[in-house]
PyMOL Python script that loads the backbone (N, CA, C, O; Angstrom):
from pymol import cmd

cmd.read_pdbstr("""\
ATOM      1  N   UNK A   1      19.065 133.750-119.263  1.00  0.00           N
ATOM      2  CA  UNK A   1      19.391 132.403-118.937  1.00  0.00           C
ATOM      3  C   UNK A   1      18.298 131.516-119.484  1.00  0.00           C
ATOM      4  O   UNK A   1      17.142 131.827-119.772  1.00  0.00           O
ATOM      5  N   UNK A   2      18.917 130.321-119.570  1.00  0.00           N
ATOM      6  CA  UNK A   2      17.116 129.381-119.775  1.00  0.00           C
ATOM      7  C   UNK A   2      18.019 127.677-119.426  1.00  0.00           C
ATOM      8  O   UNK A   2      19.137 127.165-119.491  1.00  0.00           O
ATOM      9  N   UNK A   3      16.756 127.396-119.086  1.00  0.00           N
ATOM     10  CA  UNK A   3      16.685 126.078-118.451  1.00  0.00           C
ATOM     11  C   UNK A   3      15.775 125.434-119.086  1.00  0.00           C
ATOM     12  O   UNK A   3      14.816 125.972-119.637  1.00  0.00           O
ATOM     13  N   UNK A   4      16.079 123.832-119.049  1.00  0.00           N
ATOM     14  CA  UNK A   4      15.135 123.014-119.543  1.00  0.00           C
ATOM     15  C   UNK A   4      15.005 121.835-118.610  1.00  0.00           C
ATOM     16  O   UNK A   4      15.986 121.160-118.297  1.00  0.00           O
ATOM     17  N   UNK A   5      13.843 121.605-118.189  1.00  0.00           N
ATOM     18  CA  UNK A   5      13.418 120.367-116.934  1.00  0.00           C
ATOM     19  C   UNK A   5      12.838 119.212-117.536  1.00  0.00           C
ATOM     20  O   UNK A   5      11.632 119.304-117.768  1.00  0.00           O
ATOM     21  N   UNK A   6      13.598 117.785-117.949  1.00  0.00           N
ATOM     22  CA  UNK A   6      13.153 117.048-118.412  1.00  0.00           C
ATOM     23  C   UNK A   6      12.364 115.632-117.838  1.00  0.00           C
ATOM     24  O   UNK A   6      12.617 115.239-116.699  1.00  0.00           O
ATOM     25  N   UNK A   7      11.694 115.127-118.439  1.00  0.00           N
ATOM     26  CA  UNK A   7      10.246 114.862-117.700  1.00  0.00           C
ATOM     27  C   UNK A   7      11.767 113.312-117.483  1.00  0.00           C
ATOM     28  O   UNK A   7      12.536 112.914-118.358  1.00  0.00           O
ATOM     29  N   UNK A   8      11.662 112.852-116.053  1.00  0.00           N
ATOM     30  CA  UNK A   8      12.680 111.725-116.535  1.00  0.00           C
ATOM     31  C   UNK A   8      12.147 110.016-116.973  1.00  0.00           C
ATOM     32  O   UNK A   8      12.975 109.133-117.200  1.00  0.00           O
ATOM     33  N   UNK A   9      10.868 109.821-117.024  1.00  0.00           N
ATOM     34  CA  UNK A   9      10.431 108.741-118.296  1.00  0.00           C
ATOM     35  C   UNK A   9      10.249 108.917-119.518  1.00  0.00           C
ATOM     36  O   UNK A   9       9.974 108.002-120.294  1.00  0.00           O
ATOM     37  N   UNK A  10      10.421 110.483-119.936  1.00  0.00           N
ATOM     38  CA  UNK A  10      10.033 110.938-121.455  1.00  0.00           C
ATOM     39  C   UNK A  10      10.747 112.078-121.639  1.00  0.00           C
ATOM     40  O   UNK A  10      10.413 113.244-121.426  1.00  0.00           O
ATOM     41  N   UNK A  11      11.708 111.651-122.034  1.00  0.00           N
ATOM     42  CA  UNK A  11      13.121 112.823-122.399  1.00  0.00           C
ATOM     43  C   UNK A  11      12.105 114.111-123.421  1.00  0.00           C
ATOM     44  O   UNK A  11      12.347 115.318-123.412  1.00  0.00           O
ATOM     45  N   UNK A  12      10.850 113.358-124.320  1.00  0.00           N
ATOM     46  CA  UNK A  12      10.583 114.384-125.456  1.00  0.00           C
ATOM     47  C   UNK A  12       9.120 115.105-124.353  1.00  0.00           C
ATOM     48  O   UNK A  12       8.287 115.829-124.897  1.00  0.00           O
ATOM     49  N   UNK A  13       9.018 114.788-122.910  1.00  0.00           N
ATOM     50  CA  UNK A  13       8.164 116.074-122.489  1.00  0.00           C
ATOM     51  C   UNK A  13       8.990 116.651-121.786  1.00  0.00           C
ATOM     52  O   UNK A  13       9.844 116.041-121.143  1.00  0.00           O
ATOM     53  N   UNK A  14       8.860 117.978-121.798  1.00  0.00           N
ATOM     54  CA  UNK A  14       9.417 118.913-121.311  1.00  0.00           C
ATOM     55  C   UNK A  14       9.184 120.542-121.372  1.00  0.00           C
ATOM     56  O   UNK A  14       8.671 121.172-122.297  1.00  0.00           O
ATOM     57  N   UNK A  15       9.691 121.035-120.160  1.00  0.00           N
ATOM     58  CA  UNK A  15       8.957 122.573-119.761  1.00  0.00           C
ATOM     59  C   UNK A  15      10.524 123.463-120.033  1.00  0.00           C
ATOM     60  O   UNK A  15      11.587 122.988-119.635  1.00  0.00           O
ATOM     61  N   UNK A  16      10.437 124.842-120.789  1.00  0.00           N
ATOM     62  CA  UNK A  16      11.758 125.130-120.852  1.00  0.00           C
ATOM     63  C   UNK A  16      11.293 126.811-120.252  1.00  0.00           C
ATOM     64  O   UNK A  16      10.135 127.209-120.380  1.00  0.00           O
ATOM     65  N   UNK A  17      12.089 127.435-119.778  1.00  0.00           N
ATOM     66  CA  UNK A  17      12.038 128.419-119.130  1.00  0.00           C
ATOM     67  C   UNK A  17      12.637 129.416-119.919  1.00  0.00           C
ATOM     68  O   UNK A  17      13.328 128.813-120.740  1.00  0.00           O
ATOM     69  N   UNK A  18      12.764 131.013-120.155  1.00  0.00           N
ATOM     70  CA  UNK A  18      13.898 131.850-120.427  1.00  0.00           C
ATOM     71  C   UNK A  18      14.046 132.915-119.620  1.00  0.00           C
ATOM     72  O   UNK A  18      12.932 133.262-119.226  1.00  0.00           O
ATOM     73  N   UNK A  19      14.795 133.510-119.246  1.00  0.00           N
ATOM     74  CA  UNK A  19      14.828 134.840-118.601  1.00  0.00           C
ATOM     75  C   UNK A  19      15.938 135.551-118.233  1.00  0.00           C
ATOM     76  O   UNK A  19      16.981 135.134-118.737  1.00  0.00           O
ATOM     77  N   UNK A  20      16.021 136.374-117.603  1.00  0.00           N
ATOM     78  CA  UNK A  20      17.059 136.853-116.820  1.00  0.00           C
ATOM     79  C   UNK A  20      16.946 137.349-115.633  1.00  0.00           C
ATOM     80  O   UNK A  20      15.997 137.959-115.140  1.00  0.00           O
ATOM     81  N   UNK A  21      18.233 136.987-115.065  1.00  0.00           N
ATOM     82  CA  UNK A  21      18.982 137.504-113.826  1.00  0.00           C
ATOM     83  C   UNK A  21      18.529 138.296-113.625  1.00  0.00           C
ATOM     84  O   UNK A  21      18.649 139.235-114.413  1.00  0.00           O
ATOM     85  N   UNK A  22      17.557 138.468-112.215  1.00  0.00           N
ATOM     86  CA  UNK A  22      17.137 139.823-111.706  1.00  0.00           C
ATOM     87  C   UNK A  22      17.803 140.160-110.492  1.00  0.00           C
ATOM     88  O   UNK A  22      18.269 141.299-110.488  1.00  0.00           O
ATOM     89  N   UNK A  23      17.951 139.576-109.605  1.00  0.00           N
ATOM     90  CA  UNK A  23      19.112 140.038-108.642  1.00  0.00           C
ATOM     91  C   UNK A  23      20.256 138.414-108.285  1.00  0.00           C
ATOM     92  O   UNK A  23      20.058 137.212-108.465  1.00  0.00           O
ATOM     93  N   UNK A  24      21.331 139.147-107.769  1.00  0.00           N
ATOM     94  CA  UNK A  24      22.364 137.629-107.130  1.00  0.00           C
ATOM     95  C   UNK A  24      22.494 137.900-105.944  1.00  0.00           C
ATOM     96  O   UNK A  24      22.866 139.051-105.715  1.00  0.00           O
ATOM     97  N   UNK A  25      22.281 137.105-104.910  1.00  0.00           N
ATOM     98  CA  UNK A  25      22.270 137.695-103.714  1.00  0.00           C
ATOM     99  C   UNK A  25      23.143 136.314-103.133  1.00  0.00           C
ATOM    100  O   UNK A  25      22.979 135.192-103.612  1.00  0.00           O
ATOM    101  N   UNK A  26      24.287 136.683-101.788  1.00  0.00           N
ATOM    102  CA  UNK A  26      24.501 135.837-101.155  1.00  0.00           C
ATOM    103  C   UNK A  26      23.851 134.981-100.306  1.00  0.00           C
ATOM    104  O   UNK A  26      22.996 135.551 -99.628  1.00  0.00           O
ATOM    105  N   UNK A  27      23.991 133.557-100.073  1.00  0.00           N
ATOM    106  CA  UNK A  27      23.506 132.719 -99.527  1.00  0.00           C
ATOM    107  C   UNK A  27      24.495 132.720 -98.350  1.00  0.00           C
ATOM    108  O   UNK A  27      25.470 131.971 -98.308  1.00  0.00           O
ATOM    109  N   UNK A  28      24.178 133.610 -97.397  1.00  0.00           N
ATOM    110  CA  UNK A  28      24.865 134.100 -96.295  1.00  0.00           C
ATOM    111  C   UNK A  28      25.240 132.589 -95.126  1.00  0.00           C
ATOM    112  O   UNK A  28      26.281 132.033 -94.774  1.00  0.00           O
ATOM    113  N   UNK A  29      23.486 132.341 -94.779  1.00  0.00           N
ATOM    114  CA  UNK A  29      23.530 131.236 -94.443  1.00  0.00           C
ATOM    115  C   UNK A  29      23.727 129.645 -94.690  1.00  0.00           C
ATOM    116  O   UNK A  29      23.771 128.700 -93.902  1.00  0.00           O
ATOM    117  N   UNK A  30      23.842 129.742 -96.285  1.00  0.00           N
ATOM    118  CA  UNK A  30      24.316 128.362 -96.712  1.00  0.00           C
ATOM    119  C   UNK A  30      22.603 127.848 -97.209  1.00  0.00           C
ATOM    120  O   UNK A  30      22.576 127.211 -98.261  1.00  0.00           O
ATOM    121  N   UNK A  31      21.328 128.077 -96.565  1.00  0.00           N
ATOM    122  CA  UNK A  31      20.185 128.370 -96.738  1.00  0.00           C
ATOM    123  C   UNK A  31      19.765 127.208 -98.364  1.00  0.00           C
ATOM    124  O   UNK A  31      19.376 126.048 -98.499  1.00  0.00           O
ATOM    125  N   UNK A  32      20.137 128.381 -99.350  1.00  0.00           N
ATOM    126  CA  UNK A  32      19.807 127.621-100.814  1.00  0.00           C
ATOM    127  C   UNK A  32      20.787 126.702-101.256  1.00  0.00           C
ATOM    128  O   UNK A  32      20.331 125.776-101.928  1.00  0.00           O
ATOM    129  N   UNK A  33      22.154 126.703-101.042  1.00  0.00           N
ATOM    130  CA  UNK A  33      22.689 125.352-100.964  1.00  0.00           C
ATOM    131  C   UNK A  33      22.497 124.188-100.543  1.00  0.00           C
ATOM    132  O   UNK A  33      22.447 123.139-101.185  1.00  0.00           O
ATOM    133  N   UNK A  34      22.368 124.403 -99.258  1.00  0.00           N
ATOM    134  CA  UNK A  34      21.895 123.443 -98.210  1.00  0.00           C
ATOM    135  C   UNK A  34      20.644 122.643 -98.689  1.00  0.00           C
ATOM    136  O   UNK A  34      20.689 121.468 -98.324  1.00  0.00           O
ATOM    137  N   UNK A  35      19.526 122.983 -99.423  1.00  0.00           N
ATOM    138  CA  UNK A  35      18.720 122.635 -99.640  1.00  0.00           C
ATOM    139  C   UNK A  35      19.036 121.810-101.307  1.00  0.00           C
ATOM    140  O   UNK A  35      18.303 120.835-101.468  1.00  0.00           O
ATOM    141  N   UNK A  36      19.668 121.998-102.080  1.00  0.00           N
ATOM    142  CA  UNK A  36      20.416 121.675-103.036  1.00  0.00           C
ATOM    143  C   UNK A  36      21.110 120.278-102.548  1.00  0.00           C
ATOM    144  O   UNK A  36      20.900 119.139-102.966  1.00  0.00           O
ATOM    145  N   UNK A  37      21.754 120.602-101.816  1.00  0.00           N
ATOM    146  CA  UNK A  37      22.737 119.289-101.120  1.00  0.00           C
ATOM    147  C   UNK A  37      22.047 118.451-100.609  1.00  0.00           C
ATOM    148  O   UNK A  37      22.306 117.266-100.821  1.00  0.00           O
ATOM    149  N   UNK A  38      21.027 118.804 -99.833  1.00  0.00           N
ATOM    150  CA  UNK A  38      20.398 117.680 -99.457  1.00  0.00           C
ATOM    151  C   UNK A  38      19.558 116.671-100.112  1.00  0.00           C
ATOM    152  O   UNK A  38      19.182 115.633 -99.567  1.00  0.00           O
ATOM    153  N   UNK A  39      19.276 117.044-101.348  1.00  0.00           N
ATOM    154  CA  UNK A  39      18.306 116.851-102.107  1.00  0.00           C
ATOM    155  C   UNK A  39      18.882 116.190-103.225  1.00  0.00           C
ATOM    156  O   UNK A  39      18.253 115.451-103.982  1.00  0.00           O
ATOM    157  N   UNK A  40      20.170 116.489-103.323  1.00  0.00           N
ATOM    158  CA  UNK A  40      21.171 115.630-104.057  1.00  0.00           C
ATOM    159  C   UNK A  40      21.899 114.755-103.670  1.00  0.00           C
ATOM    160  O   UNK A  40      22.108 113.742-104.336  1.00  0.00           O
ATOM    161  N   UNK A  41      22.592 115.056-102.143  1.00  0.00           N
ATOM    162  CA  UNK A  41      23.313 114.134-101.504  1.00  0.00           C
ATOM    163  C   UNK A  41      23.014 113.632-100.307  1.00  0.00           C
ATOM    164  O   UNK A  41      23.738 112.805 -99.753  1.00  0.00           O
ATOM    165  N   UNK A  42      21.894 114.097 -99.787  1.00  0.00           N
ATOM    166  CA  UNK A  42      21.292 113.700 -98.810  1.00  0.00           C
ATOM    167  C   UNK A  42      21.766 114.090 -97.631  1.00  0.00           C
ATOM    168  O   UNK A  42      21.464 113.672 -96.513  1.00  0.00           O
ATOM    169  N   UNK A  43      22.800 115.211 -98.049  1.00  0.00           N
ATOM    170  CA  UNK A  43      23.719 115.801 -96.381  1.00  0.00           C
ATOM    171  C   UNK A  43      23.264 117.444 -96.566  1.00  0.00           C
ATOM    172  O   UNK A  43      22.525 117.762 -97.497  1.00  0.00           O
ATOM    173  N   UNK A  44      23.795 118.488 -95.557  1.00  0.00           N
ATOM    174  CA  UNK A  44      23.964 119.207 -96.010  1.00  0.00           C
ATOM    175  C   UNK A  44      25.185 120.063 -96.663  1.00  0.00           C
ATOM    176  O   UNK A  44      26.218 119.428 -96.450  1.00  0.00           O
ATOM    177  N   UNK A  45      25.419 121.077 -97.267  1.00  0.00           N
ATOM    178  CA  UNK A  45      26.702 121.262 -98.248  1.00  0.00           C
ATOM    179  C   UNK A  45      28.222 121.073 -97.151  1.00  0.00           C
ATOM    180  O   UNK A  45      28.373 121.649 -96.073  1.00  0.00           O
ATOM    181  N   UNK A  46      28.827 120.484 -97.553  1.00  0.00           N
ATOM    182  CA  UNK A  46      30.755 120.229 -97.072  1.00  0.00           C
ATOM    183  C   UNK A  46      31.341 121.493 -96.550  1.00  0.00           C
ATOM    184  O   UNK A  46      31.492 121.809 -95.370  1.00  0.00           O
ATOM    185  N   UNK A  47      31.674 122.222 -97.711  1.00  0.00           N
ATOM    186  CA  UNK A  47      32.094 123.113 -97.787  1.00  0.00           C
ATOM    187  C   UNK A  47      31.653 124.604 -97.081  1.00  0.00           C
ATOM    188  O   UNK A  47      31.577 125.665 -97.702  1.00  0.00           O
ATOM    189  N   UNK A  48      31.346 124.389 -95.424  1.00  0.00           N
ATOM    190  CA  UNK A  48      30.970 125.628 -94.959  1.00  0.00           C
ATOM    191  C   UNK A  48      31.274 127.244 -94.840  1.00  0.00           C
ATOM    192  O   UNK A  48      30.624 128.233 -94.502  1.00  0.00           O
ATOM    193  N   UNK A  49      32.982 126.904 -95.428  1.00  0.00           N
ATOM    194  CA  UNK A  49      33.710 127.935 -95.219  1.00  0.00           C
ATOM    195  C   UNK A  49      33.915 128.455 -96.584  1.00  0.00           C
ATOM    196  O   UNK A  49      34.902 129.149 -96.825  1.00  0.00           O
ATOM    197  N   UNK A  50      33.040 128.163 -97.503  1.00  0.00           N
ATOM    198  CA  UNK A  50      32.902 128.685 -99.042  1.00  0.00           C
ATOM    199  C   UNK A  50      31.431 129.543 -99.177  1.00  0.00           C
ATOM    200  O   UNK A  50      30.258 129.357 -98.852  1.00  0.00           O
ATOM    201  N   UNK A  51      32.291 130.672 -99.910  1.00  0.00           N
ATOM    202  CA  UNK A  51      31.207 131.698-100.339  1.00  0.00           C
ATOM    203  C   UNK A  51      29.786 131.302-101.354  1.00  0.00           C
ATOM    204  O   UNK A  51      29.987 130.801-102.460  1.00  0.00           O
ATOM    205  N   UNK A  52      28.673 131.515-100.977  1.00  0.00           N
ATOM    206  CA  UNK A  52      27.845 130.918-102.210  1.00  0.00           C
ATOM    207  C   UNK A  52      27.017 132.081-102.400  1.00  0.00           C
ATOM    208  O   UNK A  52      26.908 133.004-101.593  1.00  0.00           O
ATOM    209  N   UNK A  53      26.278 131.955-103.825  1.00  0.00           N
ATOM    210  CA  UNK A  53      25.602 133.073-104.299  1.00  0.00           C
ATOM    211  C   UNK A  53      24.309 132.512-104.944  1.00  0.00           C
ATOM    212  O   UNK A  53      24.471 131.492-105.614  1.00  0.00           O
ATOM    213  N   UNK A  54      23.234 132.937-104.866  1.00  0.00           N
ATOM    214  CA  UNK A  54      21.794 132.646-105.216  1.00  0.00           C
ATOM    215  C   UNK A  54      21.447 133.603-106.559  1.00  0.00           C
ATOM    216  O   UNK A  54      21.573 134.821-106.432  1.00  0.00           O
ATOM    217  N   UNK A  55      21.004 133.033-107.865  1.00  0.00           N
ATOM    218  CA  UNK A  55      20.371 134.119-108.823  1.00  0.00           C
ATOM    219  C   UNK A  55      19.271 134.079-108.529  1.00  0.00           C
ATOM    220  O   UNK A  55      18.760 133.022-108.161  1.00  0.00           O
ATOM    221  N   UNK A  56      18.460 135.443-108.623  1.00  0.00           N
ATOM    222  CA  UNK A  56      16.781 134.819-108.696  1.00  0.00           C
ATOM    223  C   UNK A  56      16.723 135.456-110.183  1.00  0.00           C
ATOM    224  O   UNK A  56      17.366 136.387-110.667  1.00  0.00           O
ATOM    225  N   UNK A  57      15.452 134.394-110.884  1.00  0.00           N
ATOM    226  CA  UNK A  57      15.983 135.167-112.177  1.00  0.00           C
ATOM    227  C   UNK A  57      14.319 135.298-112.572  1.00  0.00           C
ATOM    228  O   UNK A  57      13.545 134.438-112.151  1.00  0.00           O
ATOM    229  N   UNK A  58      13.817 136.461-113.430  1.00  0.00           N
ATOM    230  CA  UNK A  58      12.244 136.575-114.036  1.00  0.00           C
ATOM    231  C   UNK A  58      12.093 136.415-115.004  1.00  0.00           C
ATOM    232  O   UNK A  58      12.628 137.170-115.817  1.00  0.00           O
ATOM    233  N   UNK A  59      11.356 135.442-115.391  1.00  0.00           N
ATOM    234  CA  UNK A  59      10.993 134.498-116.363  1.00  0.00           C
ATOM    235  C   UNK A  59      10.127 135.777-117.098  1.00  0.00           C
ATOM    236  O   UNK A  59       9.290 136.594-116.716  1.00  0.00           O
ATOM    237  N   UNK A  60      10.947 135.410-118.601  1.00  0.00           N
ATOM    238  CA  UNK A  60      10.147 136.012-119.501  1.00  0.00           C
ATOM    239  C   UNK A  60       9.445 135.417-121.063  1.00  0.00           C
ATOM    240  O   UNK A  60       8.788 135.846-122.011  1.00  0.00           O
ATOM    241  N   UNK A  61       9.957 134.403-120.679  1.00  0.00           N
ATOM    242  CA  UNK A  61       8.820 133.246-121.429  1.00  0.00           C
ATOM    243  C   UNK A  61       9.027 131.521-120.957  1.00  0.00           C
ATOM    244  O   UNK A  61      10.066 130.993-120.560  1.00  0.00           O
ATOM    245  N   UNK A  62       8.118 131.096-121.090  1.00  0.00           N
ATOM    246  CA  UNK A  62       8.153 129.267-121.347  1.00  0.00           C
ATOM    247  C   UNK A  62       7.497 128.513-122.636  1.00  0.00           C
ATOM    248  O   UNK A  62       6.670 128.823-123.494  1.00  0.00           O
ATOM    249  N   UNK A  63       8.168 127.534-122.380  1.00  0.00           N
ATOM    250  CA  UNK A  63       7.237 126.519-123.010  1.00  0.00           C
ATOM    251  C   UNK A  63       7.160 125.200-122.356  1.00  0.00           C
ATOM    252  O   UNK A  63       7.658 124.987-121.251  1.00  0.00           O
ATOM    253  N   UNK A  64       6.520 124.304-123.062  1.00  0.00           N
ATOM    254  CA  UNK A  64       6.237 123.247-122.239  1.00  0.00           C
ATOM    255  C   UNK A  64       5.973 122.204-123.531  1.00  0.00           C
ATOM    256  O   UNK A  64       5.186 122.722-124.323  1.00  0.00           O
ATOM    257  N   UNK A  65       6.492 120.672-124.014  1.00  0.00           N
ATOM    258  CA  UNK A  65       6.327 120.401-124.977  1.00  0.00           C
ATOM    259  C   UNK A  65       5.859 118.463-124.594  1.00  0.00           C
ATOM    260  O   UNK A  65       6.300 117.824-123.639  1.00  0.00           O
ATOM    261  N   UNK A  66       5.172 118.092-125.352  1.00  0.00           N
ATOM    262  CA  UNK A  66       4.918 116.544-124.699  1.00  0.00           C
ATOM    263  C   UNK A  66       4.926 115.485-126.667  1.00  0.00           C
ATOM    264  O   UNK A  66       4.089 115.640-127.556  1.00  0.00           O
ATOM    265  N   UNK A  67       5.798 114.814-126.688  1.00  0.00           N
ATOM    266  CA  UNK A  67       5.971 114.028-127.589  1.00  0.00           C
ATOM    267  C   UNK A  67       6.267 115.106-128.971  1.00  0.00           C
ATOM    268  O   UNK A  67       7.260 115.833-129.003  1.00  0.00           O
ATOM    269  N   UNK A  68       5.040 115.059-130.286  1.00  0.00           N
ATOM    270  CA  UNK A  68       4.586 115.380-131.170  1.00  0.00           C
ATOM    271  C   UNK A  68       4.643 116.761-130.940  1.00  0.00           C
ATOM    272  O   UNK A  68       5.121 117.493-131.808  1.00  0.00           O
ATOM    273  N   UNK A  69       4.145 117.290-129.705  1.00  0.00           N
ATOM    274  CA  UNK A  69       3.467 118.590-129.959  1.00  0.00           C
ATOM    275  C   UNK A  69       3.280 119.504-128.424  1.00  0.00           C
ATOM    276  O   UNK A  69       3.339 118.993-127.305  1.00  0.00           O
ATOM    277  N   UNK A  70       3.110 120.552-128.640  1.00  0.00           N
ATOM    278  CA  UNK A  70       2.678 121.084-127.402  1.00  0.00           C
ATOM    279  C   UNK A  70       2.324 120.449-126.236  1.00  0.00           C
ATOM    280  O   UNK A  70       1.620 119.446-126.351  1.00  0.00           O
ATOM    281  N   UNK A  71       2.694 120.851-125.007  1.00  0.00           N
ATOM    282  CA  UNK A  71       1.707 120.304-124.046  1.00  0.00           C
ATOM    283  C   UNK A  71       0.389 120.394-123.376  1.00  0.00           C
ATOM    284  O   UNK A  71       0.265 121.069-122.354  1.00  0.00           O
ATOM    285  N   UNK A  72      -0.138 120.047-123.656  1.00  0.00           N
ATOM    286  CA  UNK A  72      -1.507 120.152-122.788  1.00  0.00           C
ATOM    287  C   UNK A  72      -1.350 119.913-121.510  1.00  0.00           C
ATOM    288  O   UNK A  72      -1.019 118.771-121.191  1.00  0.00           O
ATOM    289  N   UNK A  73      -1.561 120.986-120.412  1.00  0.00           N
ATOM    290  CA  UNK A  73      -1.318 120.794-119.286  1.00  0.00           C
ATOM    291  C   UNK A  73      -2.732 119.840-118.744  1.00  0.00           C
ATOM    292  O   UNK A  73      -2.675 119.539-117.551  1.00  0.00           O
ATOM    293  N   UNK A  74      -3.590 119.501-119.269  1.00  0.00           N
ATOM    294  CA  UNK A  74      -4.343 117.832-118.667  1.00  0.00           C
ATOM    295  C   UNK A  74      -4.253 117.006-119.230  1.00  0.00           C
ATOM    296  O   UNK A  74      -5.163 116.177-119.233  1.00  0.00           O
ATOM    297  N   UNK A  75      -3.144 116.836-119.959  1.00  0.00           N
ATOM    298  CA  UNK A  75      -2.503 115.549-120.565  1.00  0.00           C
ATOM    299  C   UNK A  75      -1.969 114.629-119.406  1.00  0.00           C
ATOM    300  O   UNK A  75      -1.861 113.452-119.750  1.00  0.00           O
ATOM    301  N   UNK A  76      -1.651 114.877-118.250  1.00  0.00           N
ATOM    302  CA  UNK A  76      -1.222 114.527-117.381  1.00  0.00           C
ATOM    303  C   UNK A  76      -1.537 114.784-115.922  1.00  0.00           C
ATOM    304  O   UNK A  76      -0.872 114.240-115.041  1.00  0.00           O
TER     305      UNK A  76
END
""", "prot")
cmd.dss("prot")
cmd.show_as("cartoon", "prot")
cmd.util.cbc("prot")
cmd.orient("prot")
């Protein structure tokens, strides 16, 4: 999988992740949704009576990039 988290005043810094899926486990209690929802919608998730599933996944590389060039993590 890979993800990219963009800085949101500077679309060109940014940290990108790669990896894979190491386990999927149910979110029995609603737990990692819930925290998702709230954080997006400010409630917790609607849909209680829906199945949800959590990846955890191990990162097997990053990067991290700011304008021009690499990031320097005390650039900021």
């Amino acid at each position: 999988m890979a993800v990219t988290v963009l800085d949101r005043d500077d679309w060109g810094r940014h940290v990108s992740l790669l990896g894979r899926v190491a386990a999927i486990d149910e979110d029995v209690d609603l737990r990692d949704i819930d925290r998702l929802a709230l954080r997006y919608t400010g409630g917790p998730f609607r849909a209680r009576d829906q199945r949800r599933f959590s990846a955890r996944v191990a990162i097997d590389a990053w990067h991290a990039w700011a304008g021009a060039g690499p990031w320097a993590l005390s650039s900021r």
